[in-house]
C-alpha positions as semicolon CSV with decimal commas, in nm:
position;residue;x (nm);y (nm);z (nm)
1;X;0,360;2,503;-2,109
2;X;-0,023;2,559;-2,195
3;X;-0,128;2,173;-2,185
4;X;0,070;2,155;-1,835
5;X;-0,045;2,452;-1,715
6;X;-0,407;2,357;-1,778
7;X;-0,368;2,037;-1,570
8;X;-0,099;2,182;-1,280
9;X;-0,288;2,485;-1,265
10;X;-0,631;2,489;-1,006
11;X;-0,899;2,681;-1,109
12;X;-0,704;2,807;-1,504
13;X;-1,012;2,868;-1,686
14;X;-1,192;3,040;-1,402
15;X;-0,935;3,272;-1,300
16;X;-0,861;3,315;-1,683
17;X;-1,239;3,446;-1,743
18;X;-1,253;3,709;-1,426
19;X;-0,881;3,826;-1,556
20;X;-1,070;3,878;-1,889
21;X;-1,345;4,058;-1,752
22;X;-1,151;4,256;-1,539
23;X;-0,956;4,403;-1,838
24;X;-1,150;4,375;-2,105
25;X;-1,485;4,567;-1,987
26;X;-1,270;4,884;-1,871
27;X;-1,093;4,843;-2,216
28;X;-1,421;4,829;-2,377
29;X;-1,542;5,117;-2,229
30;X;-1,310;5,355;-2,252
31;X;-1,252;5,284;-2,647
32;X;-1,636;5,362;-2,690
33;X;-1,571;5,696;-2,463
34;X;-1,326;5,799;-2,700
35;X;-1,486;5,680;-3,000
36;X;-1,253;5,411;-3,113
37;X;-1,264;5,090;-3,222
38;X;-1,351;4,838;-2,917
39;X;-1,342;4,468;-3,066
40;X;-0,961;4,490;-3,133
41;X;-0,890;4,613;-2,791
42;X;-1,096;4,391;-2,650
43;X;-0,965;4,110;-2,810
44;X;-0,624;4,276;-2,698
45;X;-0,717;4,283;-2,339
46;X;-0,856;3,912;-2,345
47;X;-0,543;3,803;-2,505
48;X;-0,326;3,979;-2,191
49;X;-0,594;3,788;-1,989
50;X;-0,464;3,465;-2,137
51;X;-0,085;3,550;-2,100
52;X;-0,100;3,670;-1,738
53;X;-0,332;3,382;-1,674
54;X;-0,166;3,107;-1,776
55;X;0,242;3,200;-1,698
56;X;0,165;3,417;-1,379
57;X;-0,064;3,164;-1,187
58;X;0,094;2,916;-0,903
59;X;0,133;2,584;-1,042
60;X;0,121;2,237;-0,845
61;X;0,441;2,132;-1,134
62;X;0,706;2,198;-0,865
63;X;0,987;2,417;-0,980
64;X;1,254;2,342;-1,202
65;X;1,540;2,307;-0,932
66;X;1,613;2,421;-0,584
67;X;1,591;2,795;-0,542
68;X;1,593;3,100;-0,795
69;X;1,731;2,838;-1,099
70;X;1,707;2,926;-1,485
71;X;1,779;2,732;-1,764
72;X;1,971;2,974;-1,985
73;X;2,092;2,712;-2,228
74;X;2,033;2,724;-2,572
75;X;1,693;2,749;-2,684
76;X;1,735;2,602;-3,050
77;X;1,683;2,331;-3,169
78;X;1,438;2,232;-2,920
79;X;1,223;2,564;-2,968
80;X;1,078;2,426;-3,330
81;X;1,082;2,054;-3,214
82;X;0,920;2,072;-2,831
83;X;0,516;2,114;-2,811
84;X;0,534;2,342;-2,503
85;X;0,768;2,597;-2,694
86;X;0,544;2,599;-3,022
87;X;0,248;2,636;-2,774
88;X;0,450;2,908;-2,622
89;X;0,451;3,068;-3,001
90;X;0,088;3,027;-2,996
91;X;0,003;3,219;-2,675
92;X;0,206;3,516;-2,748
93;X;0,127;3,539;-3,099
94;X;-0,230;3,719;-3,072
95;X;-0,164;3,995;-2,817
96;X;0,100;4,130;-3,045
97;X;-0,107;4,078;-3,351
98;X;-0,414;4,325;-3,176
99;X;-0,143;4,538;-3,041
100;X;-0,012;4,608;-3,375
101;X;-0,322;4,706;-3,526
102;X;-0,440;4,905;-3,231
103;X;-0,120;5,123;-3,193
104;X;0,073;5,067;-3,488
105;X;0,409;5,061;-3,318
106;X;0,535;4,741;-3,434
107;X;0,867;4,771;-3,297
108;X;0,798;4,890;-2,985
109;X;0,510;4,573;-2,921
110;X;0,834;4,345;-3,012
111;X;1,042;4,477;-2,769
112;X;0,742;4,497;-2,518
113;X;0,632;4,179;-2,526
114;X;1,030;4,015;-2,542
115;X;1,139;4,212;-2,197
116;X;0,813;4,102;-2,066
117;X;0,833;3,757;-2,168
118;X;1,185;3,797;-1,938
119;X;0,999;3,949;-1,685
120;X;0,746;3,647;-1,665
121;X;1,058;3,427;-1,639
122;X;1,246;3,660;-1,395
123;X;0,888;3,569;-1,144
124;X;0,884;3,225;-1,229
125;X;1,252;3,177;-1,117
126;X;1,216;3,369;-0,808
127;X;0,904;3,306;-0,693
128;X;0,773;2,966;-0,501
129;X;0,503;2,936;-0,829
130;X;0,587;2,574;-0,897
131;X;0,703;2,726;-1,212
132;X;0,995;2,664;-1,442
133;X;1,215;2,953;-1,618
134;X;1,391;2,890;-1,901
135;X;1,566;3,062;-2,221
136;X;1,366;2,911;-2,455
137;X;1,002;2,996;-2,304
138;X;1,203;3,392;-2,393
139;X;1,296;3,281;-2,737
140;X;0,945;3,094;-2,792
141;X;0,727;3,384;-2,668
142;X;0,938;3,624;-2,864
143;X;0,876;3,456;-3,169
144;X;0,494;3,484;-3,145
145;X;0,548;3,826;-3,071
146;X;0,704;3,851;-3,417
147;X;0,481;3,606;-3,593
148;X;0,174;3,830;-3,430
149;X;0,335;4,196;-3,567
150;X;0,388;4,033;-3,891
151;X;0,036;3,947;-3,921
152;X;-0,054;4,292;-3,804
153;X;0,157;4,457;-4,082
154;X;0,034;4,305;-4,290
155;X;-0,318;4,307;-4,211
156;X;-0,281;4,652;-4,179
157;X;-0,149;4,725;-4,589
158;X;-0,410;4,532;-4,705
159;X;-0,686;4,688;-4,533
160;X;-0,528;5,039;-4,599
161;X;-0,550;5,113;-4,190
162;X;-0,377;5,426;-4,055
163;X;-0,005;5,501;-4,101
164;X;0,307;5,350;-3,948
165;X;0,509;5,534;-3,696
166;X;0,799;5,472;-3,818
167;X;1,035;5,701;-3,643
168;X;0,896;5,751;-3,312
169;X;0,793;5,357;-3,298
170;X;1,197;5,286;-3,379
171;X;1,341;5,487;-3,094
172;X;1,076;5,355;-2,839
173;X;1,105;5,009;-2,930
174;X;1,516;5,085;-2,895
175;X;1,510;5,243;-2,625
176;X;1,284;4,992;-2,423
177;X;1,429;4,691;-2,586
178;X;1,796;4,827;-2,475
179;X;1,762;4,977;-2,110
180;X;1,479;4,623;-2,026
181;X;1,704;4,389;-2,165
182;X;2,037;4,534;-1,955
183;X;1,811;4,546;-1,631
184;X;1,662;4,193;-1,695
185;X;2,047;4,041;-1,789
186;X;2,152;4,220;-1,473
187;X;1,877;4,062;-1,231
188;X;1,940;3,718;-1,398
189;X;2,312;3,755;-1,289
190;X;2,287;3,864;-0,997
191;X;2,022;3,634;-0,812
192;X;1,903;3,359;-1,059
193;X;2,141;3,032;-1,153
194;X;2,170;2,910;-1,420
195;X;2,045;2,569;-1,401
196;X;2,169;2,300;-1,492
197;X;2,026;1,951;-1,617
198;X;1,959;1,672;-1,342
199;X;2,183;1,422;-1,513
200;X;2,473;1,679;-1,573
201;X;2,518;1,751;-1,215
202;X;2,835;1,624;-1,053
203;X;2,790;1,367;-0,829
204;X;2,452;1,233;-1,042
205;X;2,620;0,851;-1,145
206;X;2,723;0,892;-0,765
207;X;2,361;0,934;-0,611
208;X;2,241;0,711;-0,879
209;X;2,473;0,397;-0,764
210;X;2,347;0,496;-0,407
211;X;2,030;0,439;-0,423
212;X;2,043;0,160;-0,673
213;X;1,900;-0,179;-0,556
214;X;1,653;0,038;-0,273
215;X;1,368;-0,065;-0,438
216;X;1,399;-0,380;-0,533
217;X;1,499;-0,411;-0,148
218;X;1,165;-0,227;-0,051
219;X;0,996;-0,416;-0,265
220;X;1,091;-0,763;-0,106
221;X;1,026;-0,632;0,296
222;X;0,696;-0,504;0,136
223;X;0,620;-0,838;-0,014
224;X;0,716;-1,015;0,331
225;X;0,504;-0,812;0,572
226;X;0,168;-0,790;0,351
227;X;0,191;-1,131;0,186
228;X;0,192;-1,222;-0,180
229;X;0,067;-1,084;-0,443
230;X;0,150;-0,725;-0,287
231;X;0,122;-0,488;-0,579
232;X;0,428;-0,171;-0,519
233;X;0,233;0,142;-0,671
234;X;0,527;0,387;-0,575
235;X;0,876;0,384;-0,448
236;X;1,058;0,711;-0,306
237;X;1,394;0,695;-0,242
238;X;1,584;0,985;-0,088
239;X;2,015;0,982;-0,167
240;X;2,047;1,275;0,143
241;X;1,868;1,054;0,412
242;X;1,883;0,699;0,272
243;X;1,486;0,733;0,336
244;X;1,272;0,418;0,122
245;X;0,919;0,432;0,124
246;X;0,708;0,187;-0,087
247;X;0,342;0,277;-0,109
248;X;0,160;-0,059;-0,199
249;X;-0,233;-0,170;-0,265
250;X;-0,202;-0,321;0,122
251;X;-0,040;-0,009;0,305
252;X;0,306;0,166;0,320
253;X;0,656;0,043;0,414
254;X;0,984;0,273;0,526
255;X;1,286;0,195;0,580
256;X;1,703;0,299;0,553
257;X;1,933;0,203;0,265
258;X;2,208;0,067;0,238
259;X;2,151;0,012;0,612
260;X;1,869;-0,186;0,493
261;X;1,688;-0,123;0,805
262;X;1,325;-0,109;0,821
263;X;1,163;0,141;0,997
264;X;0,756;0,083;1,008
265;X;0,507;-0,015;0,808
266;X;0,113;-0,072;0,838
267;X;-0,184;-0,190;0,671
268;X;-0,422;0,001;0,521
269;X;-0,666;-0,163;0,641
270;X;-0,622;-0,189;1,033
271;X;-0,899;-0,404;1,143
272;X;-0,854;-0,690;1,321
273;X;-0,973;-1,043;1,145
274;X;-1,084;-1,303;1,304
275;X;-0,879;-1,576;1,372
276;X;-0,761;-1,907;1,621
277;X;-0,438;-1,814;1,688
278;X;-0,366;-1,758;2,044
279;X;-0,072;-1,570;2,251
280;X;0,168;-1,837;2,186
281;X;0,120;-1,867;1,806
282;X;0,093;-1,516;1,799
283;X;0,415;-1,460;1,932
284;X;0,597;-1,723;1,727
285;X;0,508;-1,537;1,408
286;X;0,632;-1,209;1,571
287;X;0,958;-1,364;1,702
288;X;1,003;-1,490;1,317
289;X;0,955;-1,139;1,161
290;X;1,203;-0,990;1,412
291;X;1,470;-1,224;1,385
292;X;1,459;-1,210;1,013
293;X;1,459;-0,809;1,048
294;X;1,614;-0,714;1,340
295;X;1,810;-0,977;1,456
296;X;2,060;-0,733;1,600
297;X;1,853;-0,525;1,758
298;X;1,644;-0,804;2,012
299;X;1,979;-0,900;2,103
300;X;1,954;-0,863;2,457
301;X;1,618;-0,714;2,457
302;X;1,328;-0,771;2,672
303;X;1,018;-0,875;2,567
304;X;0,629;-0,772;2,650
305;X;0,303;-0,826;2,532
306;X;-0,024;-0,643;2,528
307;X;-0,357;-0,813;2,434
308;X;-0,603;-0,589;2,360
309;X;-0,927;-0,700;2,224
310;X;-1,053;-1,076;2,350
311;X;-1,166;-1,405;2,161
312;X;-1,081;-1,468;1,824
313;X;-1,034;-1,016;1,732
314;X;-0,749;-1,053;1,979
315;X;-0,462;-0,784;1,909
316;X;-0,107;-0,886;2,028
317;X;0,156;-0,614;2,083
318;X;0,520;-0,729;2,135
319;X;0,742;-0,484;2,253
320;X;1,130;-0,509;2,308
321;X;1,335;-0,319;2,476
322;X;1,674;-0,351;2,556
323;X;1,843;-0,263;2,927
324;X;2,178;-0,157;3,033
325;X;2,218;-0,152;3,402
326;X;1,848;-0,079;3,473
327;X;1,873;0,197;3,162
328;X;1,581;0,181;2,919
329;X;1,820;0,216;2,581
330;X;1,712;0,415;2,294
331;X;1,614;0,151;2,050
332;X;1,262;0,063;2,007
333;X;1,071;-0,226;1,816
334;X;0,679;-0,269;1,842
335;X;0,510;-0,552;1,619
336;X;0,162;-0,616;1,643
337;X;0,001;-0,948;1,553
338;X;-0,400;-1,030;1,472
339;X;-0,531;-1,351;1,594
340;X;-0,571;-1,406;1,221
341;X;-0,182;-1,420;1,160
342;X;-0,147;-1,070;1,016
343;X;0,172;-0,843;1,139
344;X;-0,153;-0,514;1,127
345;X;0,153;-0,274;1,194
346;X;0,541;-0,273;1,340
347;X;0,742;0,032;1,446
348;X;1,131;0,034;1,521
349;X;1,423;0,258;1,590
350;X;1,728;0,095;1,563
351;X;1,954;0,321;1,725
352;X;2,293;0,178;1,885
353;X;2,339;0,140;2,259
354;X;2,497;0,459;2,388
355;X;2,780;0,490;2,645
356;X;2,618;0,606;2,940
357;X;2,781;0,798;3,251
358;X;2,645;0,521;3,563
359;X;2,309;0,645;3,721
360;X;2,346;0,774;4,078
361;X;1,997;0,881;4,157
362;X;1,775;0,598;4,268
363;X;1,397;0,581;4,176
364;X;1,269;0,708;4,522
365;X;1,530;1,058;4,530
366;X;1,450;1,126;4,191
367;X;1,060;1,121;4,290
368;X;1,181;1,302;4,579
369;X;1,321;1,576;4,375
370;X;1,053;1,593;4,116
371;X;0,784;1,661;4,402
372;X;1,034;1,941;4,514
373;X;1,057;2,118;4,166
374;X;0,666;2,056;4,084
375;X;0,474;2,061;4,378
376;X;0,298;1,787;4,242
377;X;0,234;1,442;4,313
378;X;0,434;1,158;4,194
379;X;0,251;0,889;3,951
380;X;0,571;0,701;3,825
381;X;0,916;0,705;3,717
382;X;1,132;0,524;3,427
383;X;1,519;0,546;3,369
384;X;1,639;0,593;3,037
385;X;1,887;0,720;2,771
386;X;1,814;1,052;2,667
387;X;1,977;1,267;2,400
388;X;1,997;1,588;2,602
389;X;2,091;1,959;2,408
390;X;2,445;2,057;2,517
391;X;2,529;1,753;2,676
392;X;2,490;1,433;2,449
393;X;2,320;1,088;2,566
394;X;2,263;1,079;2,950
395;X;2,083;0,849;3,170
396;X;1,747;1,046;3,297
397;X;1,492;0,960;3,503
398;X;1,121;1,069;3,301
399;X;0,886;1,086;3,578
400;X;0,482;1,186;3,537
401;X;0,312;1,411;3,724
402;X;-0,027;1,599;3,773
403;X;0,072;1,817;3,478
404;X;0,242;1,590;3,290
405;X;0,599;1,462;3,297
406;X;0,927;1,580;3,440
407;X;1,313;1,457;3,320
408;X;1,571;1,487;3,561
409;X;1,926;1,398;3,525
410;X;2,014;1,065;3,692
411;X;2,371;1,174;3,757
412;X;2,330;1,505;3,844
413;X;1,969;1,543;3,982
414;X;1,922;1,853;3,766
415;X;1,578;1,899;3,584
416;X;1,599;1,908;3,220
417;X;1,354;2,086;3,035
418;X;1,150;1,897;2,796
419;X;1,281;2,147;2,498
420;X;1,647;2,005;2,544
421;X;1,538;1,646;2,491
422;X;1,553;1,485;2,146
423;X;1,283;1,251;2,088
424;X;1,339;0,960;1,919
């Protein structure tokens, strides 16, 4: 946990040193007020400083699972064998060790330190820290505690330092160790699972076979849009949404699996080459991308194109859209081309046609109406599917004006407000 903390943790040695200060000068002072010893309880308060510092700080690690989630399986044997639980030992081993030769109570600095170490976990489980709880960070830090008293004791019979306390140590280090324990198992039960291992979770071979082959499938679009010799630096796949996203040297690719439907992609770099290729060629290397990708979805669609830029920086945009009975449908595909041959970027949502009640409301009475709800003047009108809240997919007439646009049922004439329309 140190070594990760250290690298998840912004700002760890800076926050550990004012956390220091801010104990250990008070600590300092107030052993030299009473005349006592102040390096041990300094070193006692700078050793807290560590602790809270470096299990109590928000982490960028992300937490172990979703929600207040433990891992109460056995800590052993993995407690002697794993480098962040004998690190573990090694941050909880000092504060105990000063503890025990400042109070002398080793029994009650054991059971201190092991409902604490609970405590720490209790926060890191409930918390958003990016933190992970688990039964063996309890076991771990409990066993420097003991490693730390140990040392004390017998630091303290060699040097021949004050007495033991033996009786009144016992019953406090009881007492706390019974009643902390009983609240701490009672918290744990109530509000924190117990978590259990990625690969043990039912359903894992599932999700597994469900995403498997999403990759390579990324990979090959990614390969196809930004040309050989496209290096993939990171694939996410997400089981809930089918979500693929390839993040490559050239730019970043999405799409759906299984569907194996892309959904955009775009070049880093978005400037325009120069190039000969005119409208025509342009558009032959556009209407070769599409039909290899979306051959379904430019079935029956119409085609535009927008030039922007002029000579040989030229931009082409080619836009299809598909139209049922004068209804803009919901899918959308947008592929621009460079004059240099490049697809720079493409766009699509390949939604299915919906079934539509027919349109009643011509252009001119829906303008009609939309002046009669604004007040405002008309500056165009297009009919198309919406998803509406309440109702489902509907044929609507989107009309701008002064203020910005309008949607207006085409069946009904109603005005929809723009809150009950789902983009897509």
């Amino acid at each position: 946990m140190i070594d990760a903390s250290i690298q998840a943790v912004p700002g760890l040695i800076l926050s550990f040193v004012v956390i220091a200060a801010v104990l250990a000068i008070p600590t300092g002072l107030i052993a030299r007020a009473r005349q006592k010893p102040v390096t041990v309880r300094v070193l006692f308060a700078v050793s807290v400083a560590g602790i809270a510092a470096v299990t109590l700080l928000p982490s960028g690690g992300g937490p172990v699972g979703e929600g207040a989630e433990c891992d109460l399986s056995s800590p052993f044997p993995q407690m002697f064998t794993s480098s962040s639980a004998l690190l573990n030992i090694a941050l909880f081993a000092p504060a105990p060790f000063f503890a025990g030769l400042t109070f002398r109570r080793p029994l009650t600095t054991i059971a201190v330190t092991a409902v604490g170490s609970g405590l720490i976990e209790l926060i890191q489980a409930e918390g958003a820290m990016g933190r992970s709880c688990s039964a063996t960070d309890i076991a771990a830090n409990t066993t420097g505690a003991l490693l730390g008293v140990a040392a004390a004791t017998v630091w303290s019979r060699r040097t021949g330092q004050g007495p033991w306390r033996g009786k009144r140590d016992a019953l406090w280090g009881a007492a706390l160790a019974i009643t902390g324990s009983a609240a701490l198992i009672g918290v744990f039960h109530s509000s924190v699972t117990s978590y259990i291992p990625l690969t043990e979770r039912p359903g894992f071979e599932a999700d597994q076979r469900a995403v498997e082959g999403a990759d390579t499938w990324i990979a090959d679009a990614a390969t196809y849009v930004f040309g050989k010799g496209t290096l993939v630096e990171q694939t996410e796949v997400s089981k809930h949404s089918g979500l693929v996203t390839a993040k490559t040297d050239r730019g970043k690719i999405s799409g759906r699996w299984p569907a194996k439907k892309l959904e955009e992609a775009a070049f880093t770099d978005n400037r325009a080459e120069a190039g000969s290729l005119n409208q025509h060629q342009a558009q032959q290397i556009s209407t070769r991308f599409v039909e290899r990708w979306f051959p379904a979805e430019i079935r029956g669609a119409k085609r535009t194109v927008h030039v922007s830029g002029s000579g040989n920086t030229a931009v082409y945009a080619f836009i299809y859209r598909r139209y049922n009975q004068g209804v803009m449908m919901p899918m959308r595909l947008n592929v621009m081309v460079t004059s240099g041959g490049r697809i720079l970027n493409f766009s699509a949502r390949t939604l299915k046609d919906p079934n539509l009640p027919a349109s009643t409301l011509s252009k001119e009475e829906a303008s009609k109406l939309a002046h009669t709800y604004t007040g405002q003047t008309v500056q165009g009108a297009v009919l198309l599917a919406q998803k509406v809240r309440g109702t489902g997919w509907r044929p609507v007439w989107m009309i701008g004006v002064d203020s910005g646009d309008i949607v207006i049922d085409a069946v009904t004439g109603q005005q929809i407000l723009q809150g009950d329309v789902t983009p897509y």
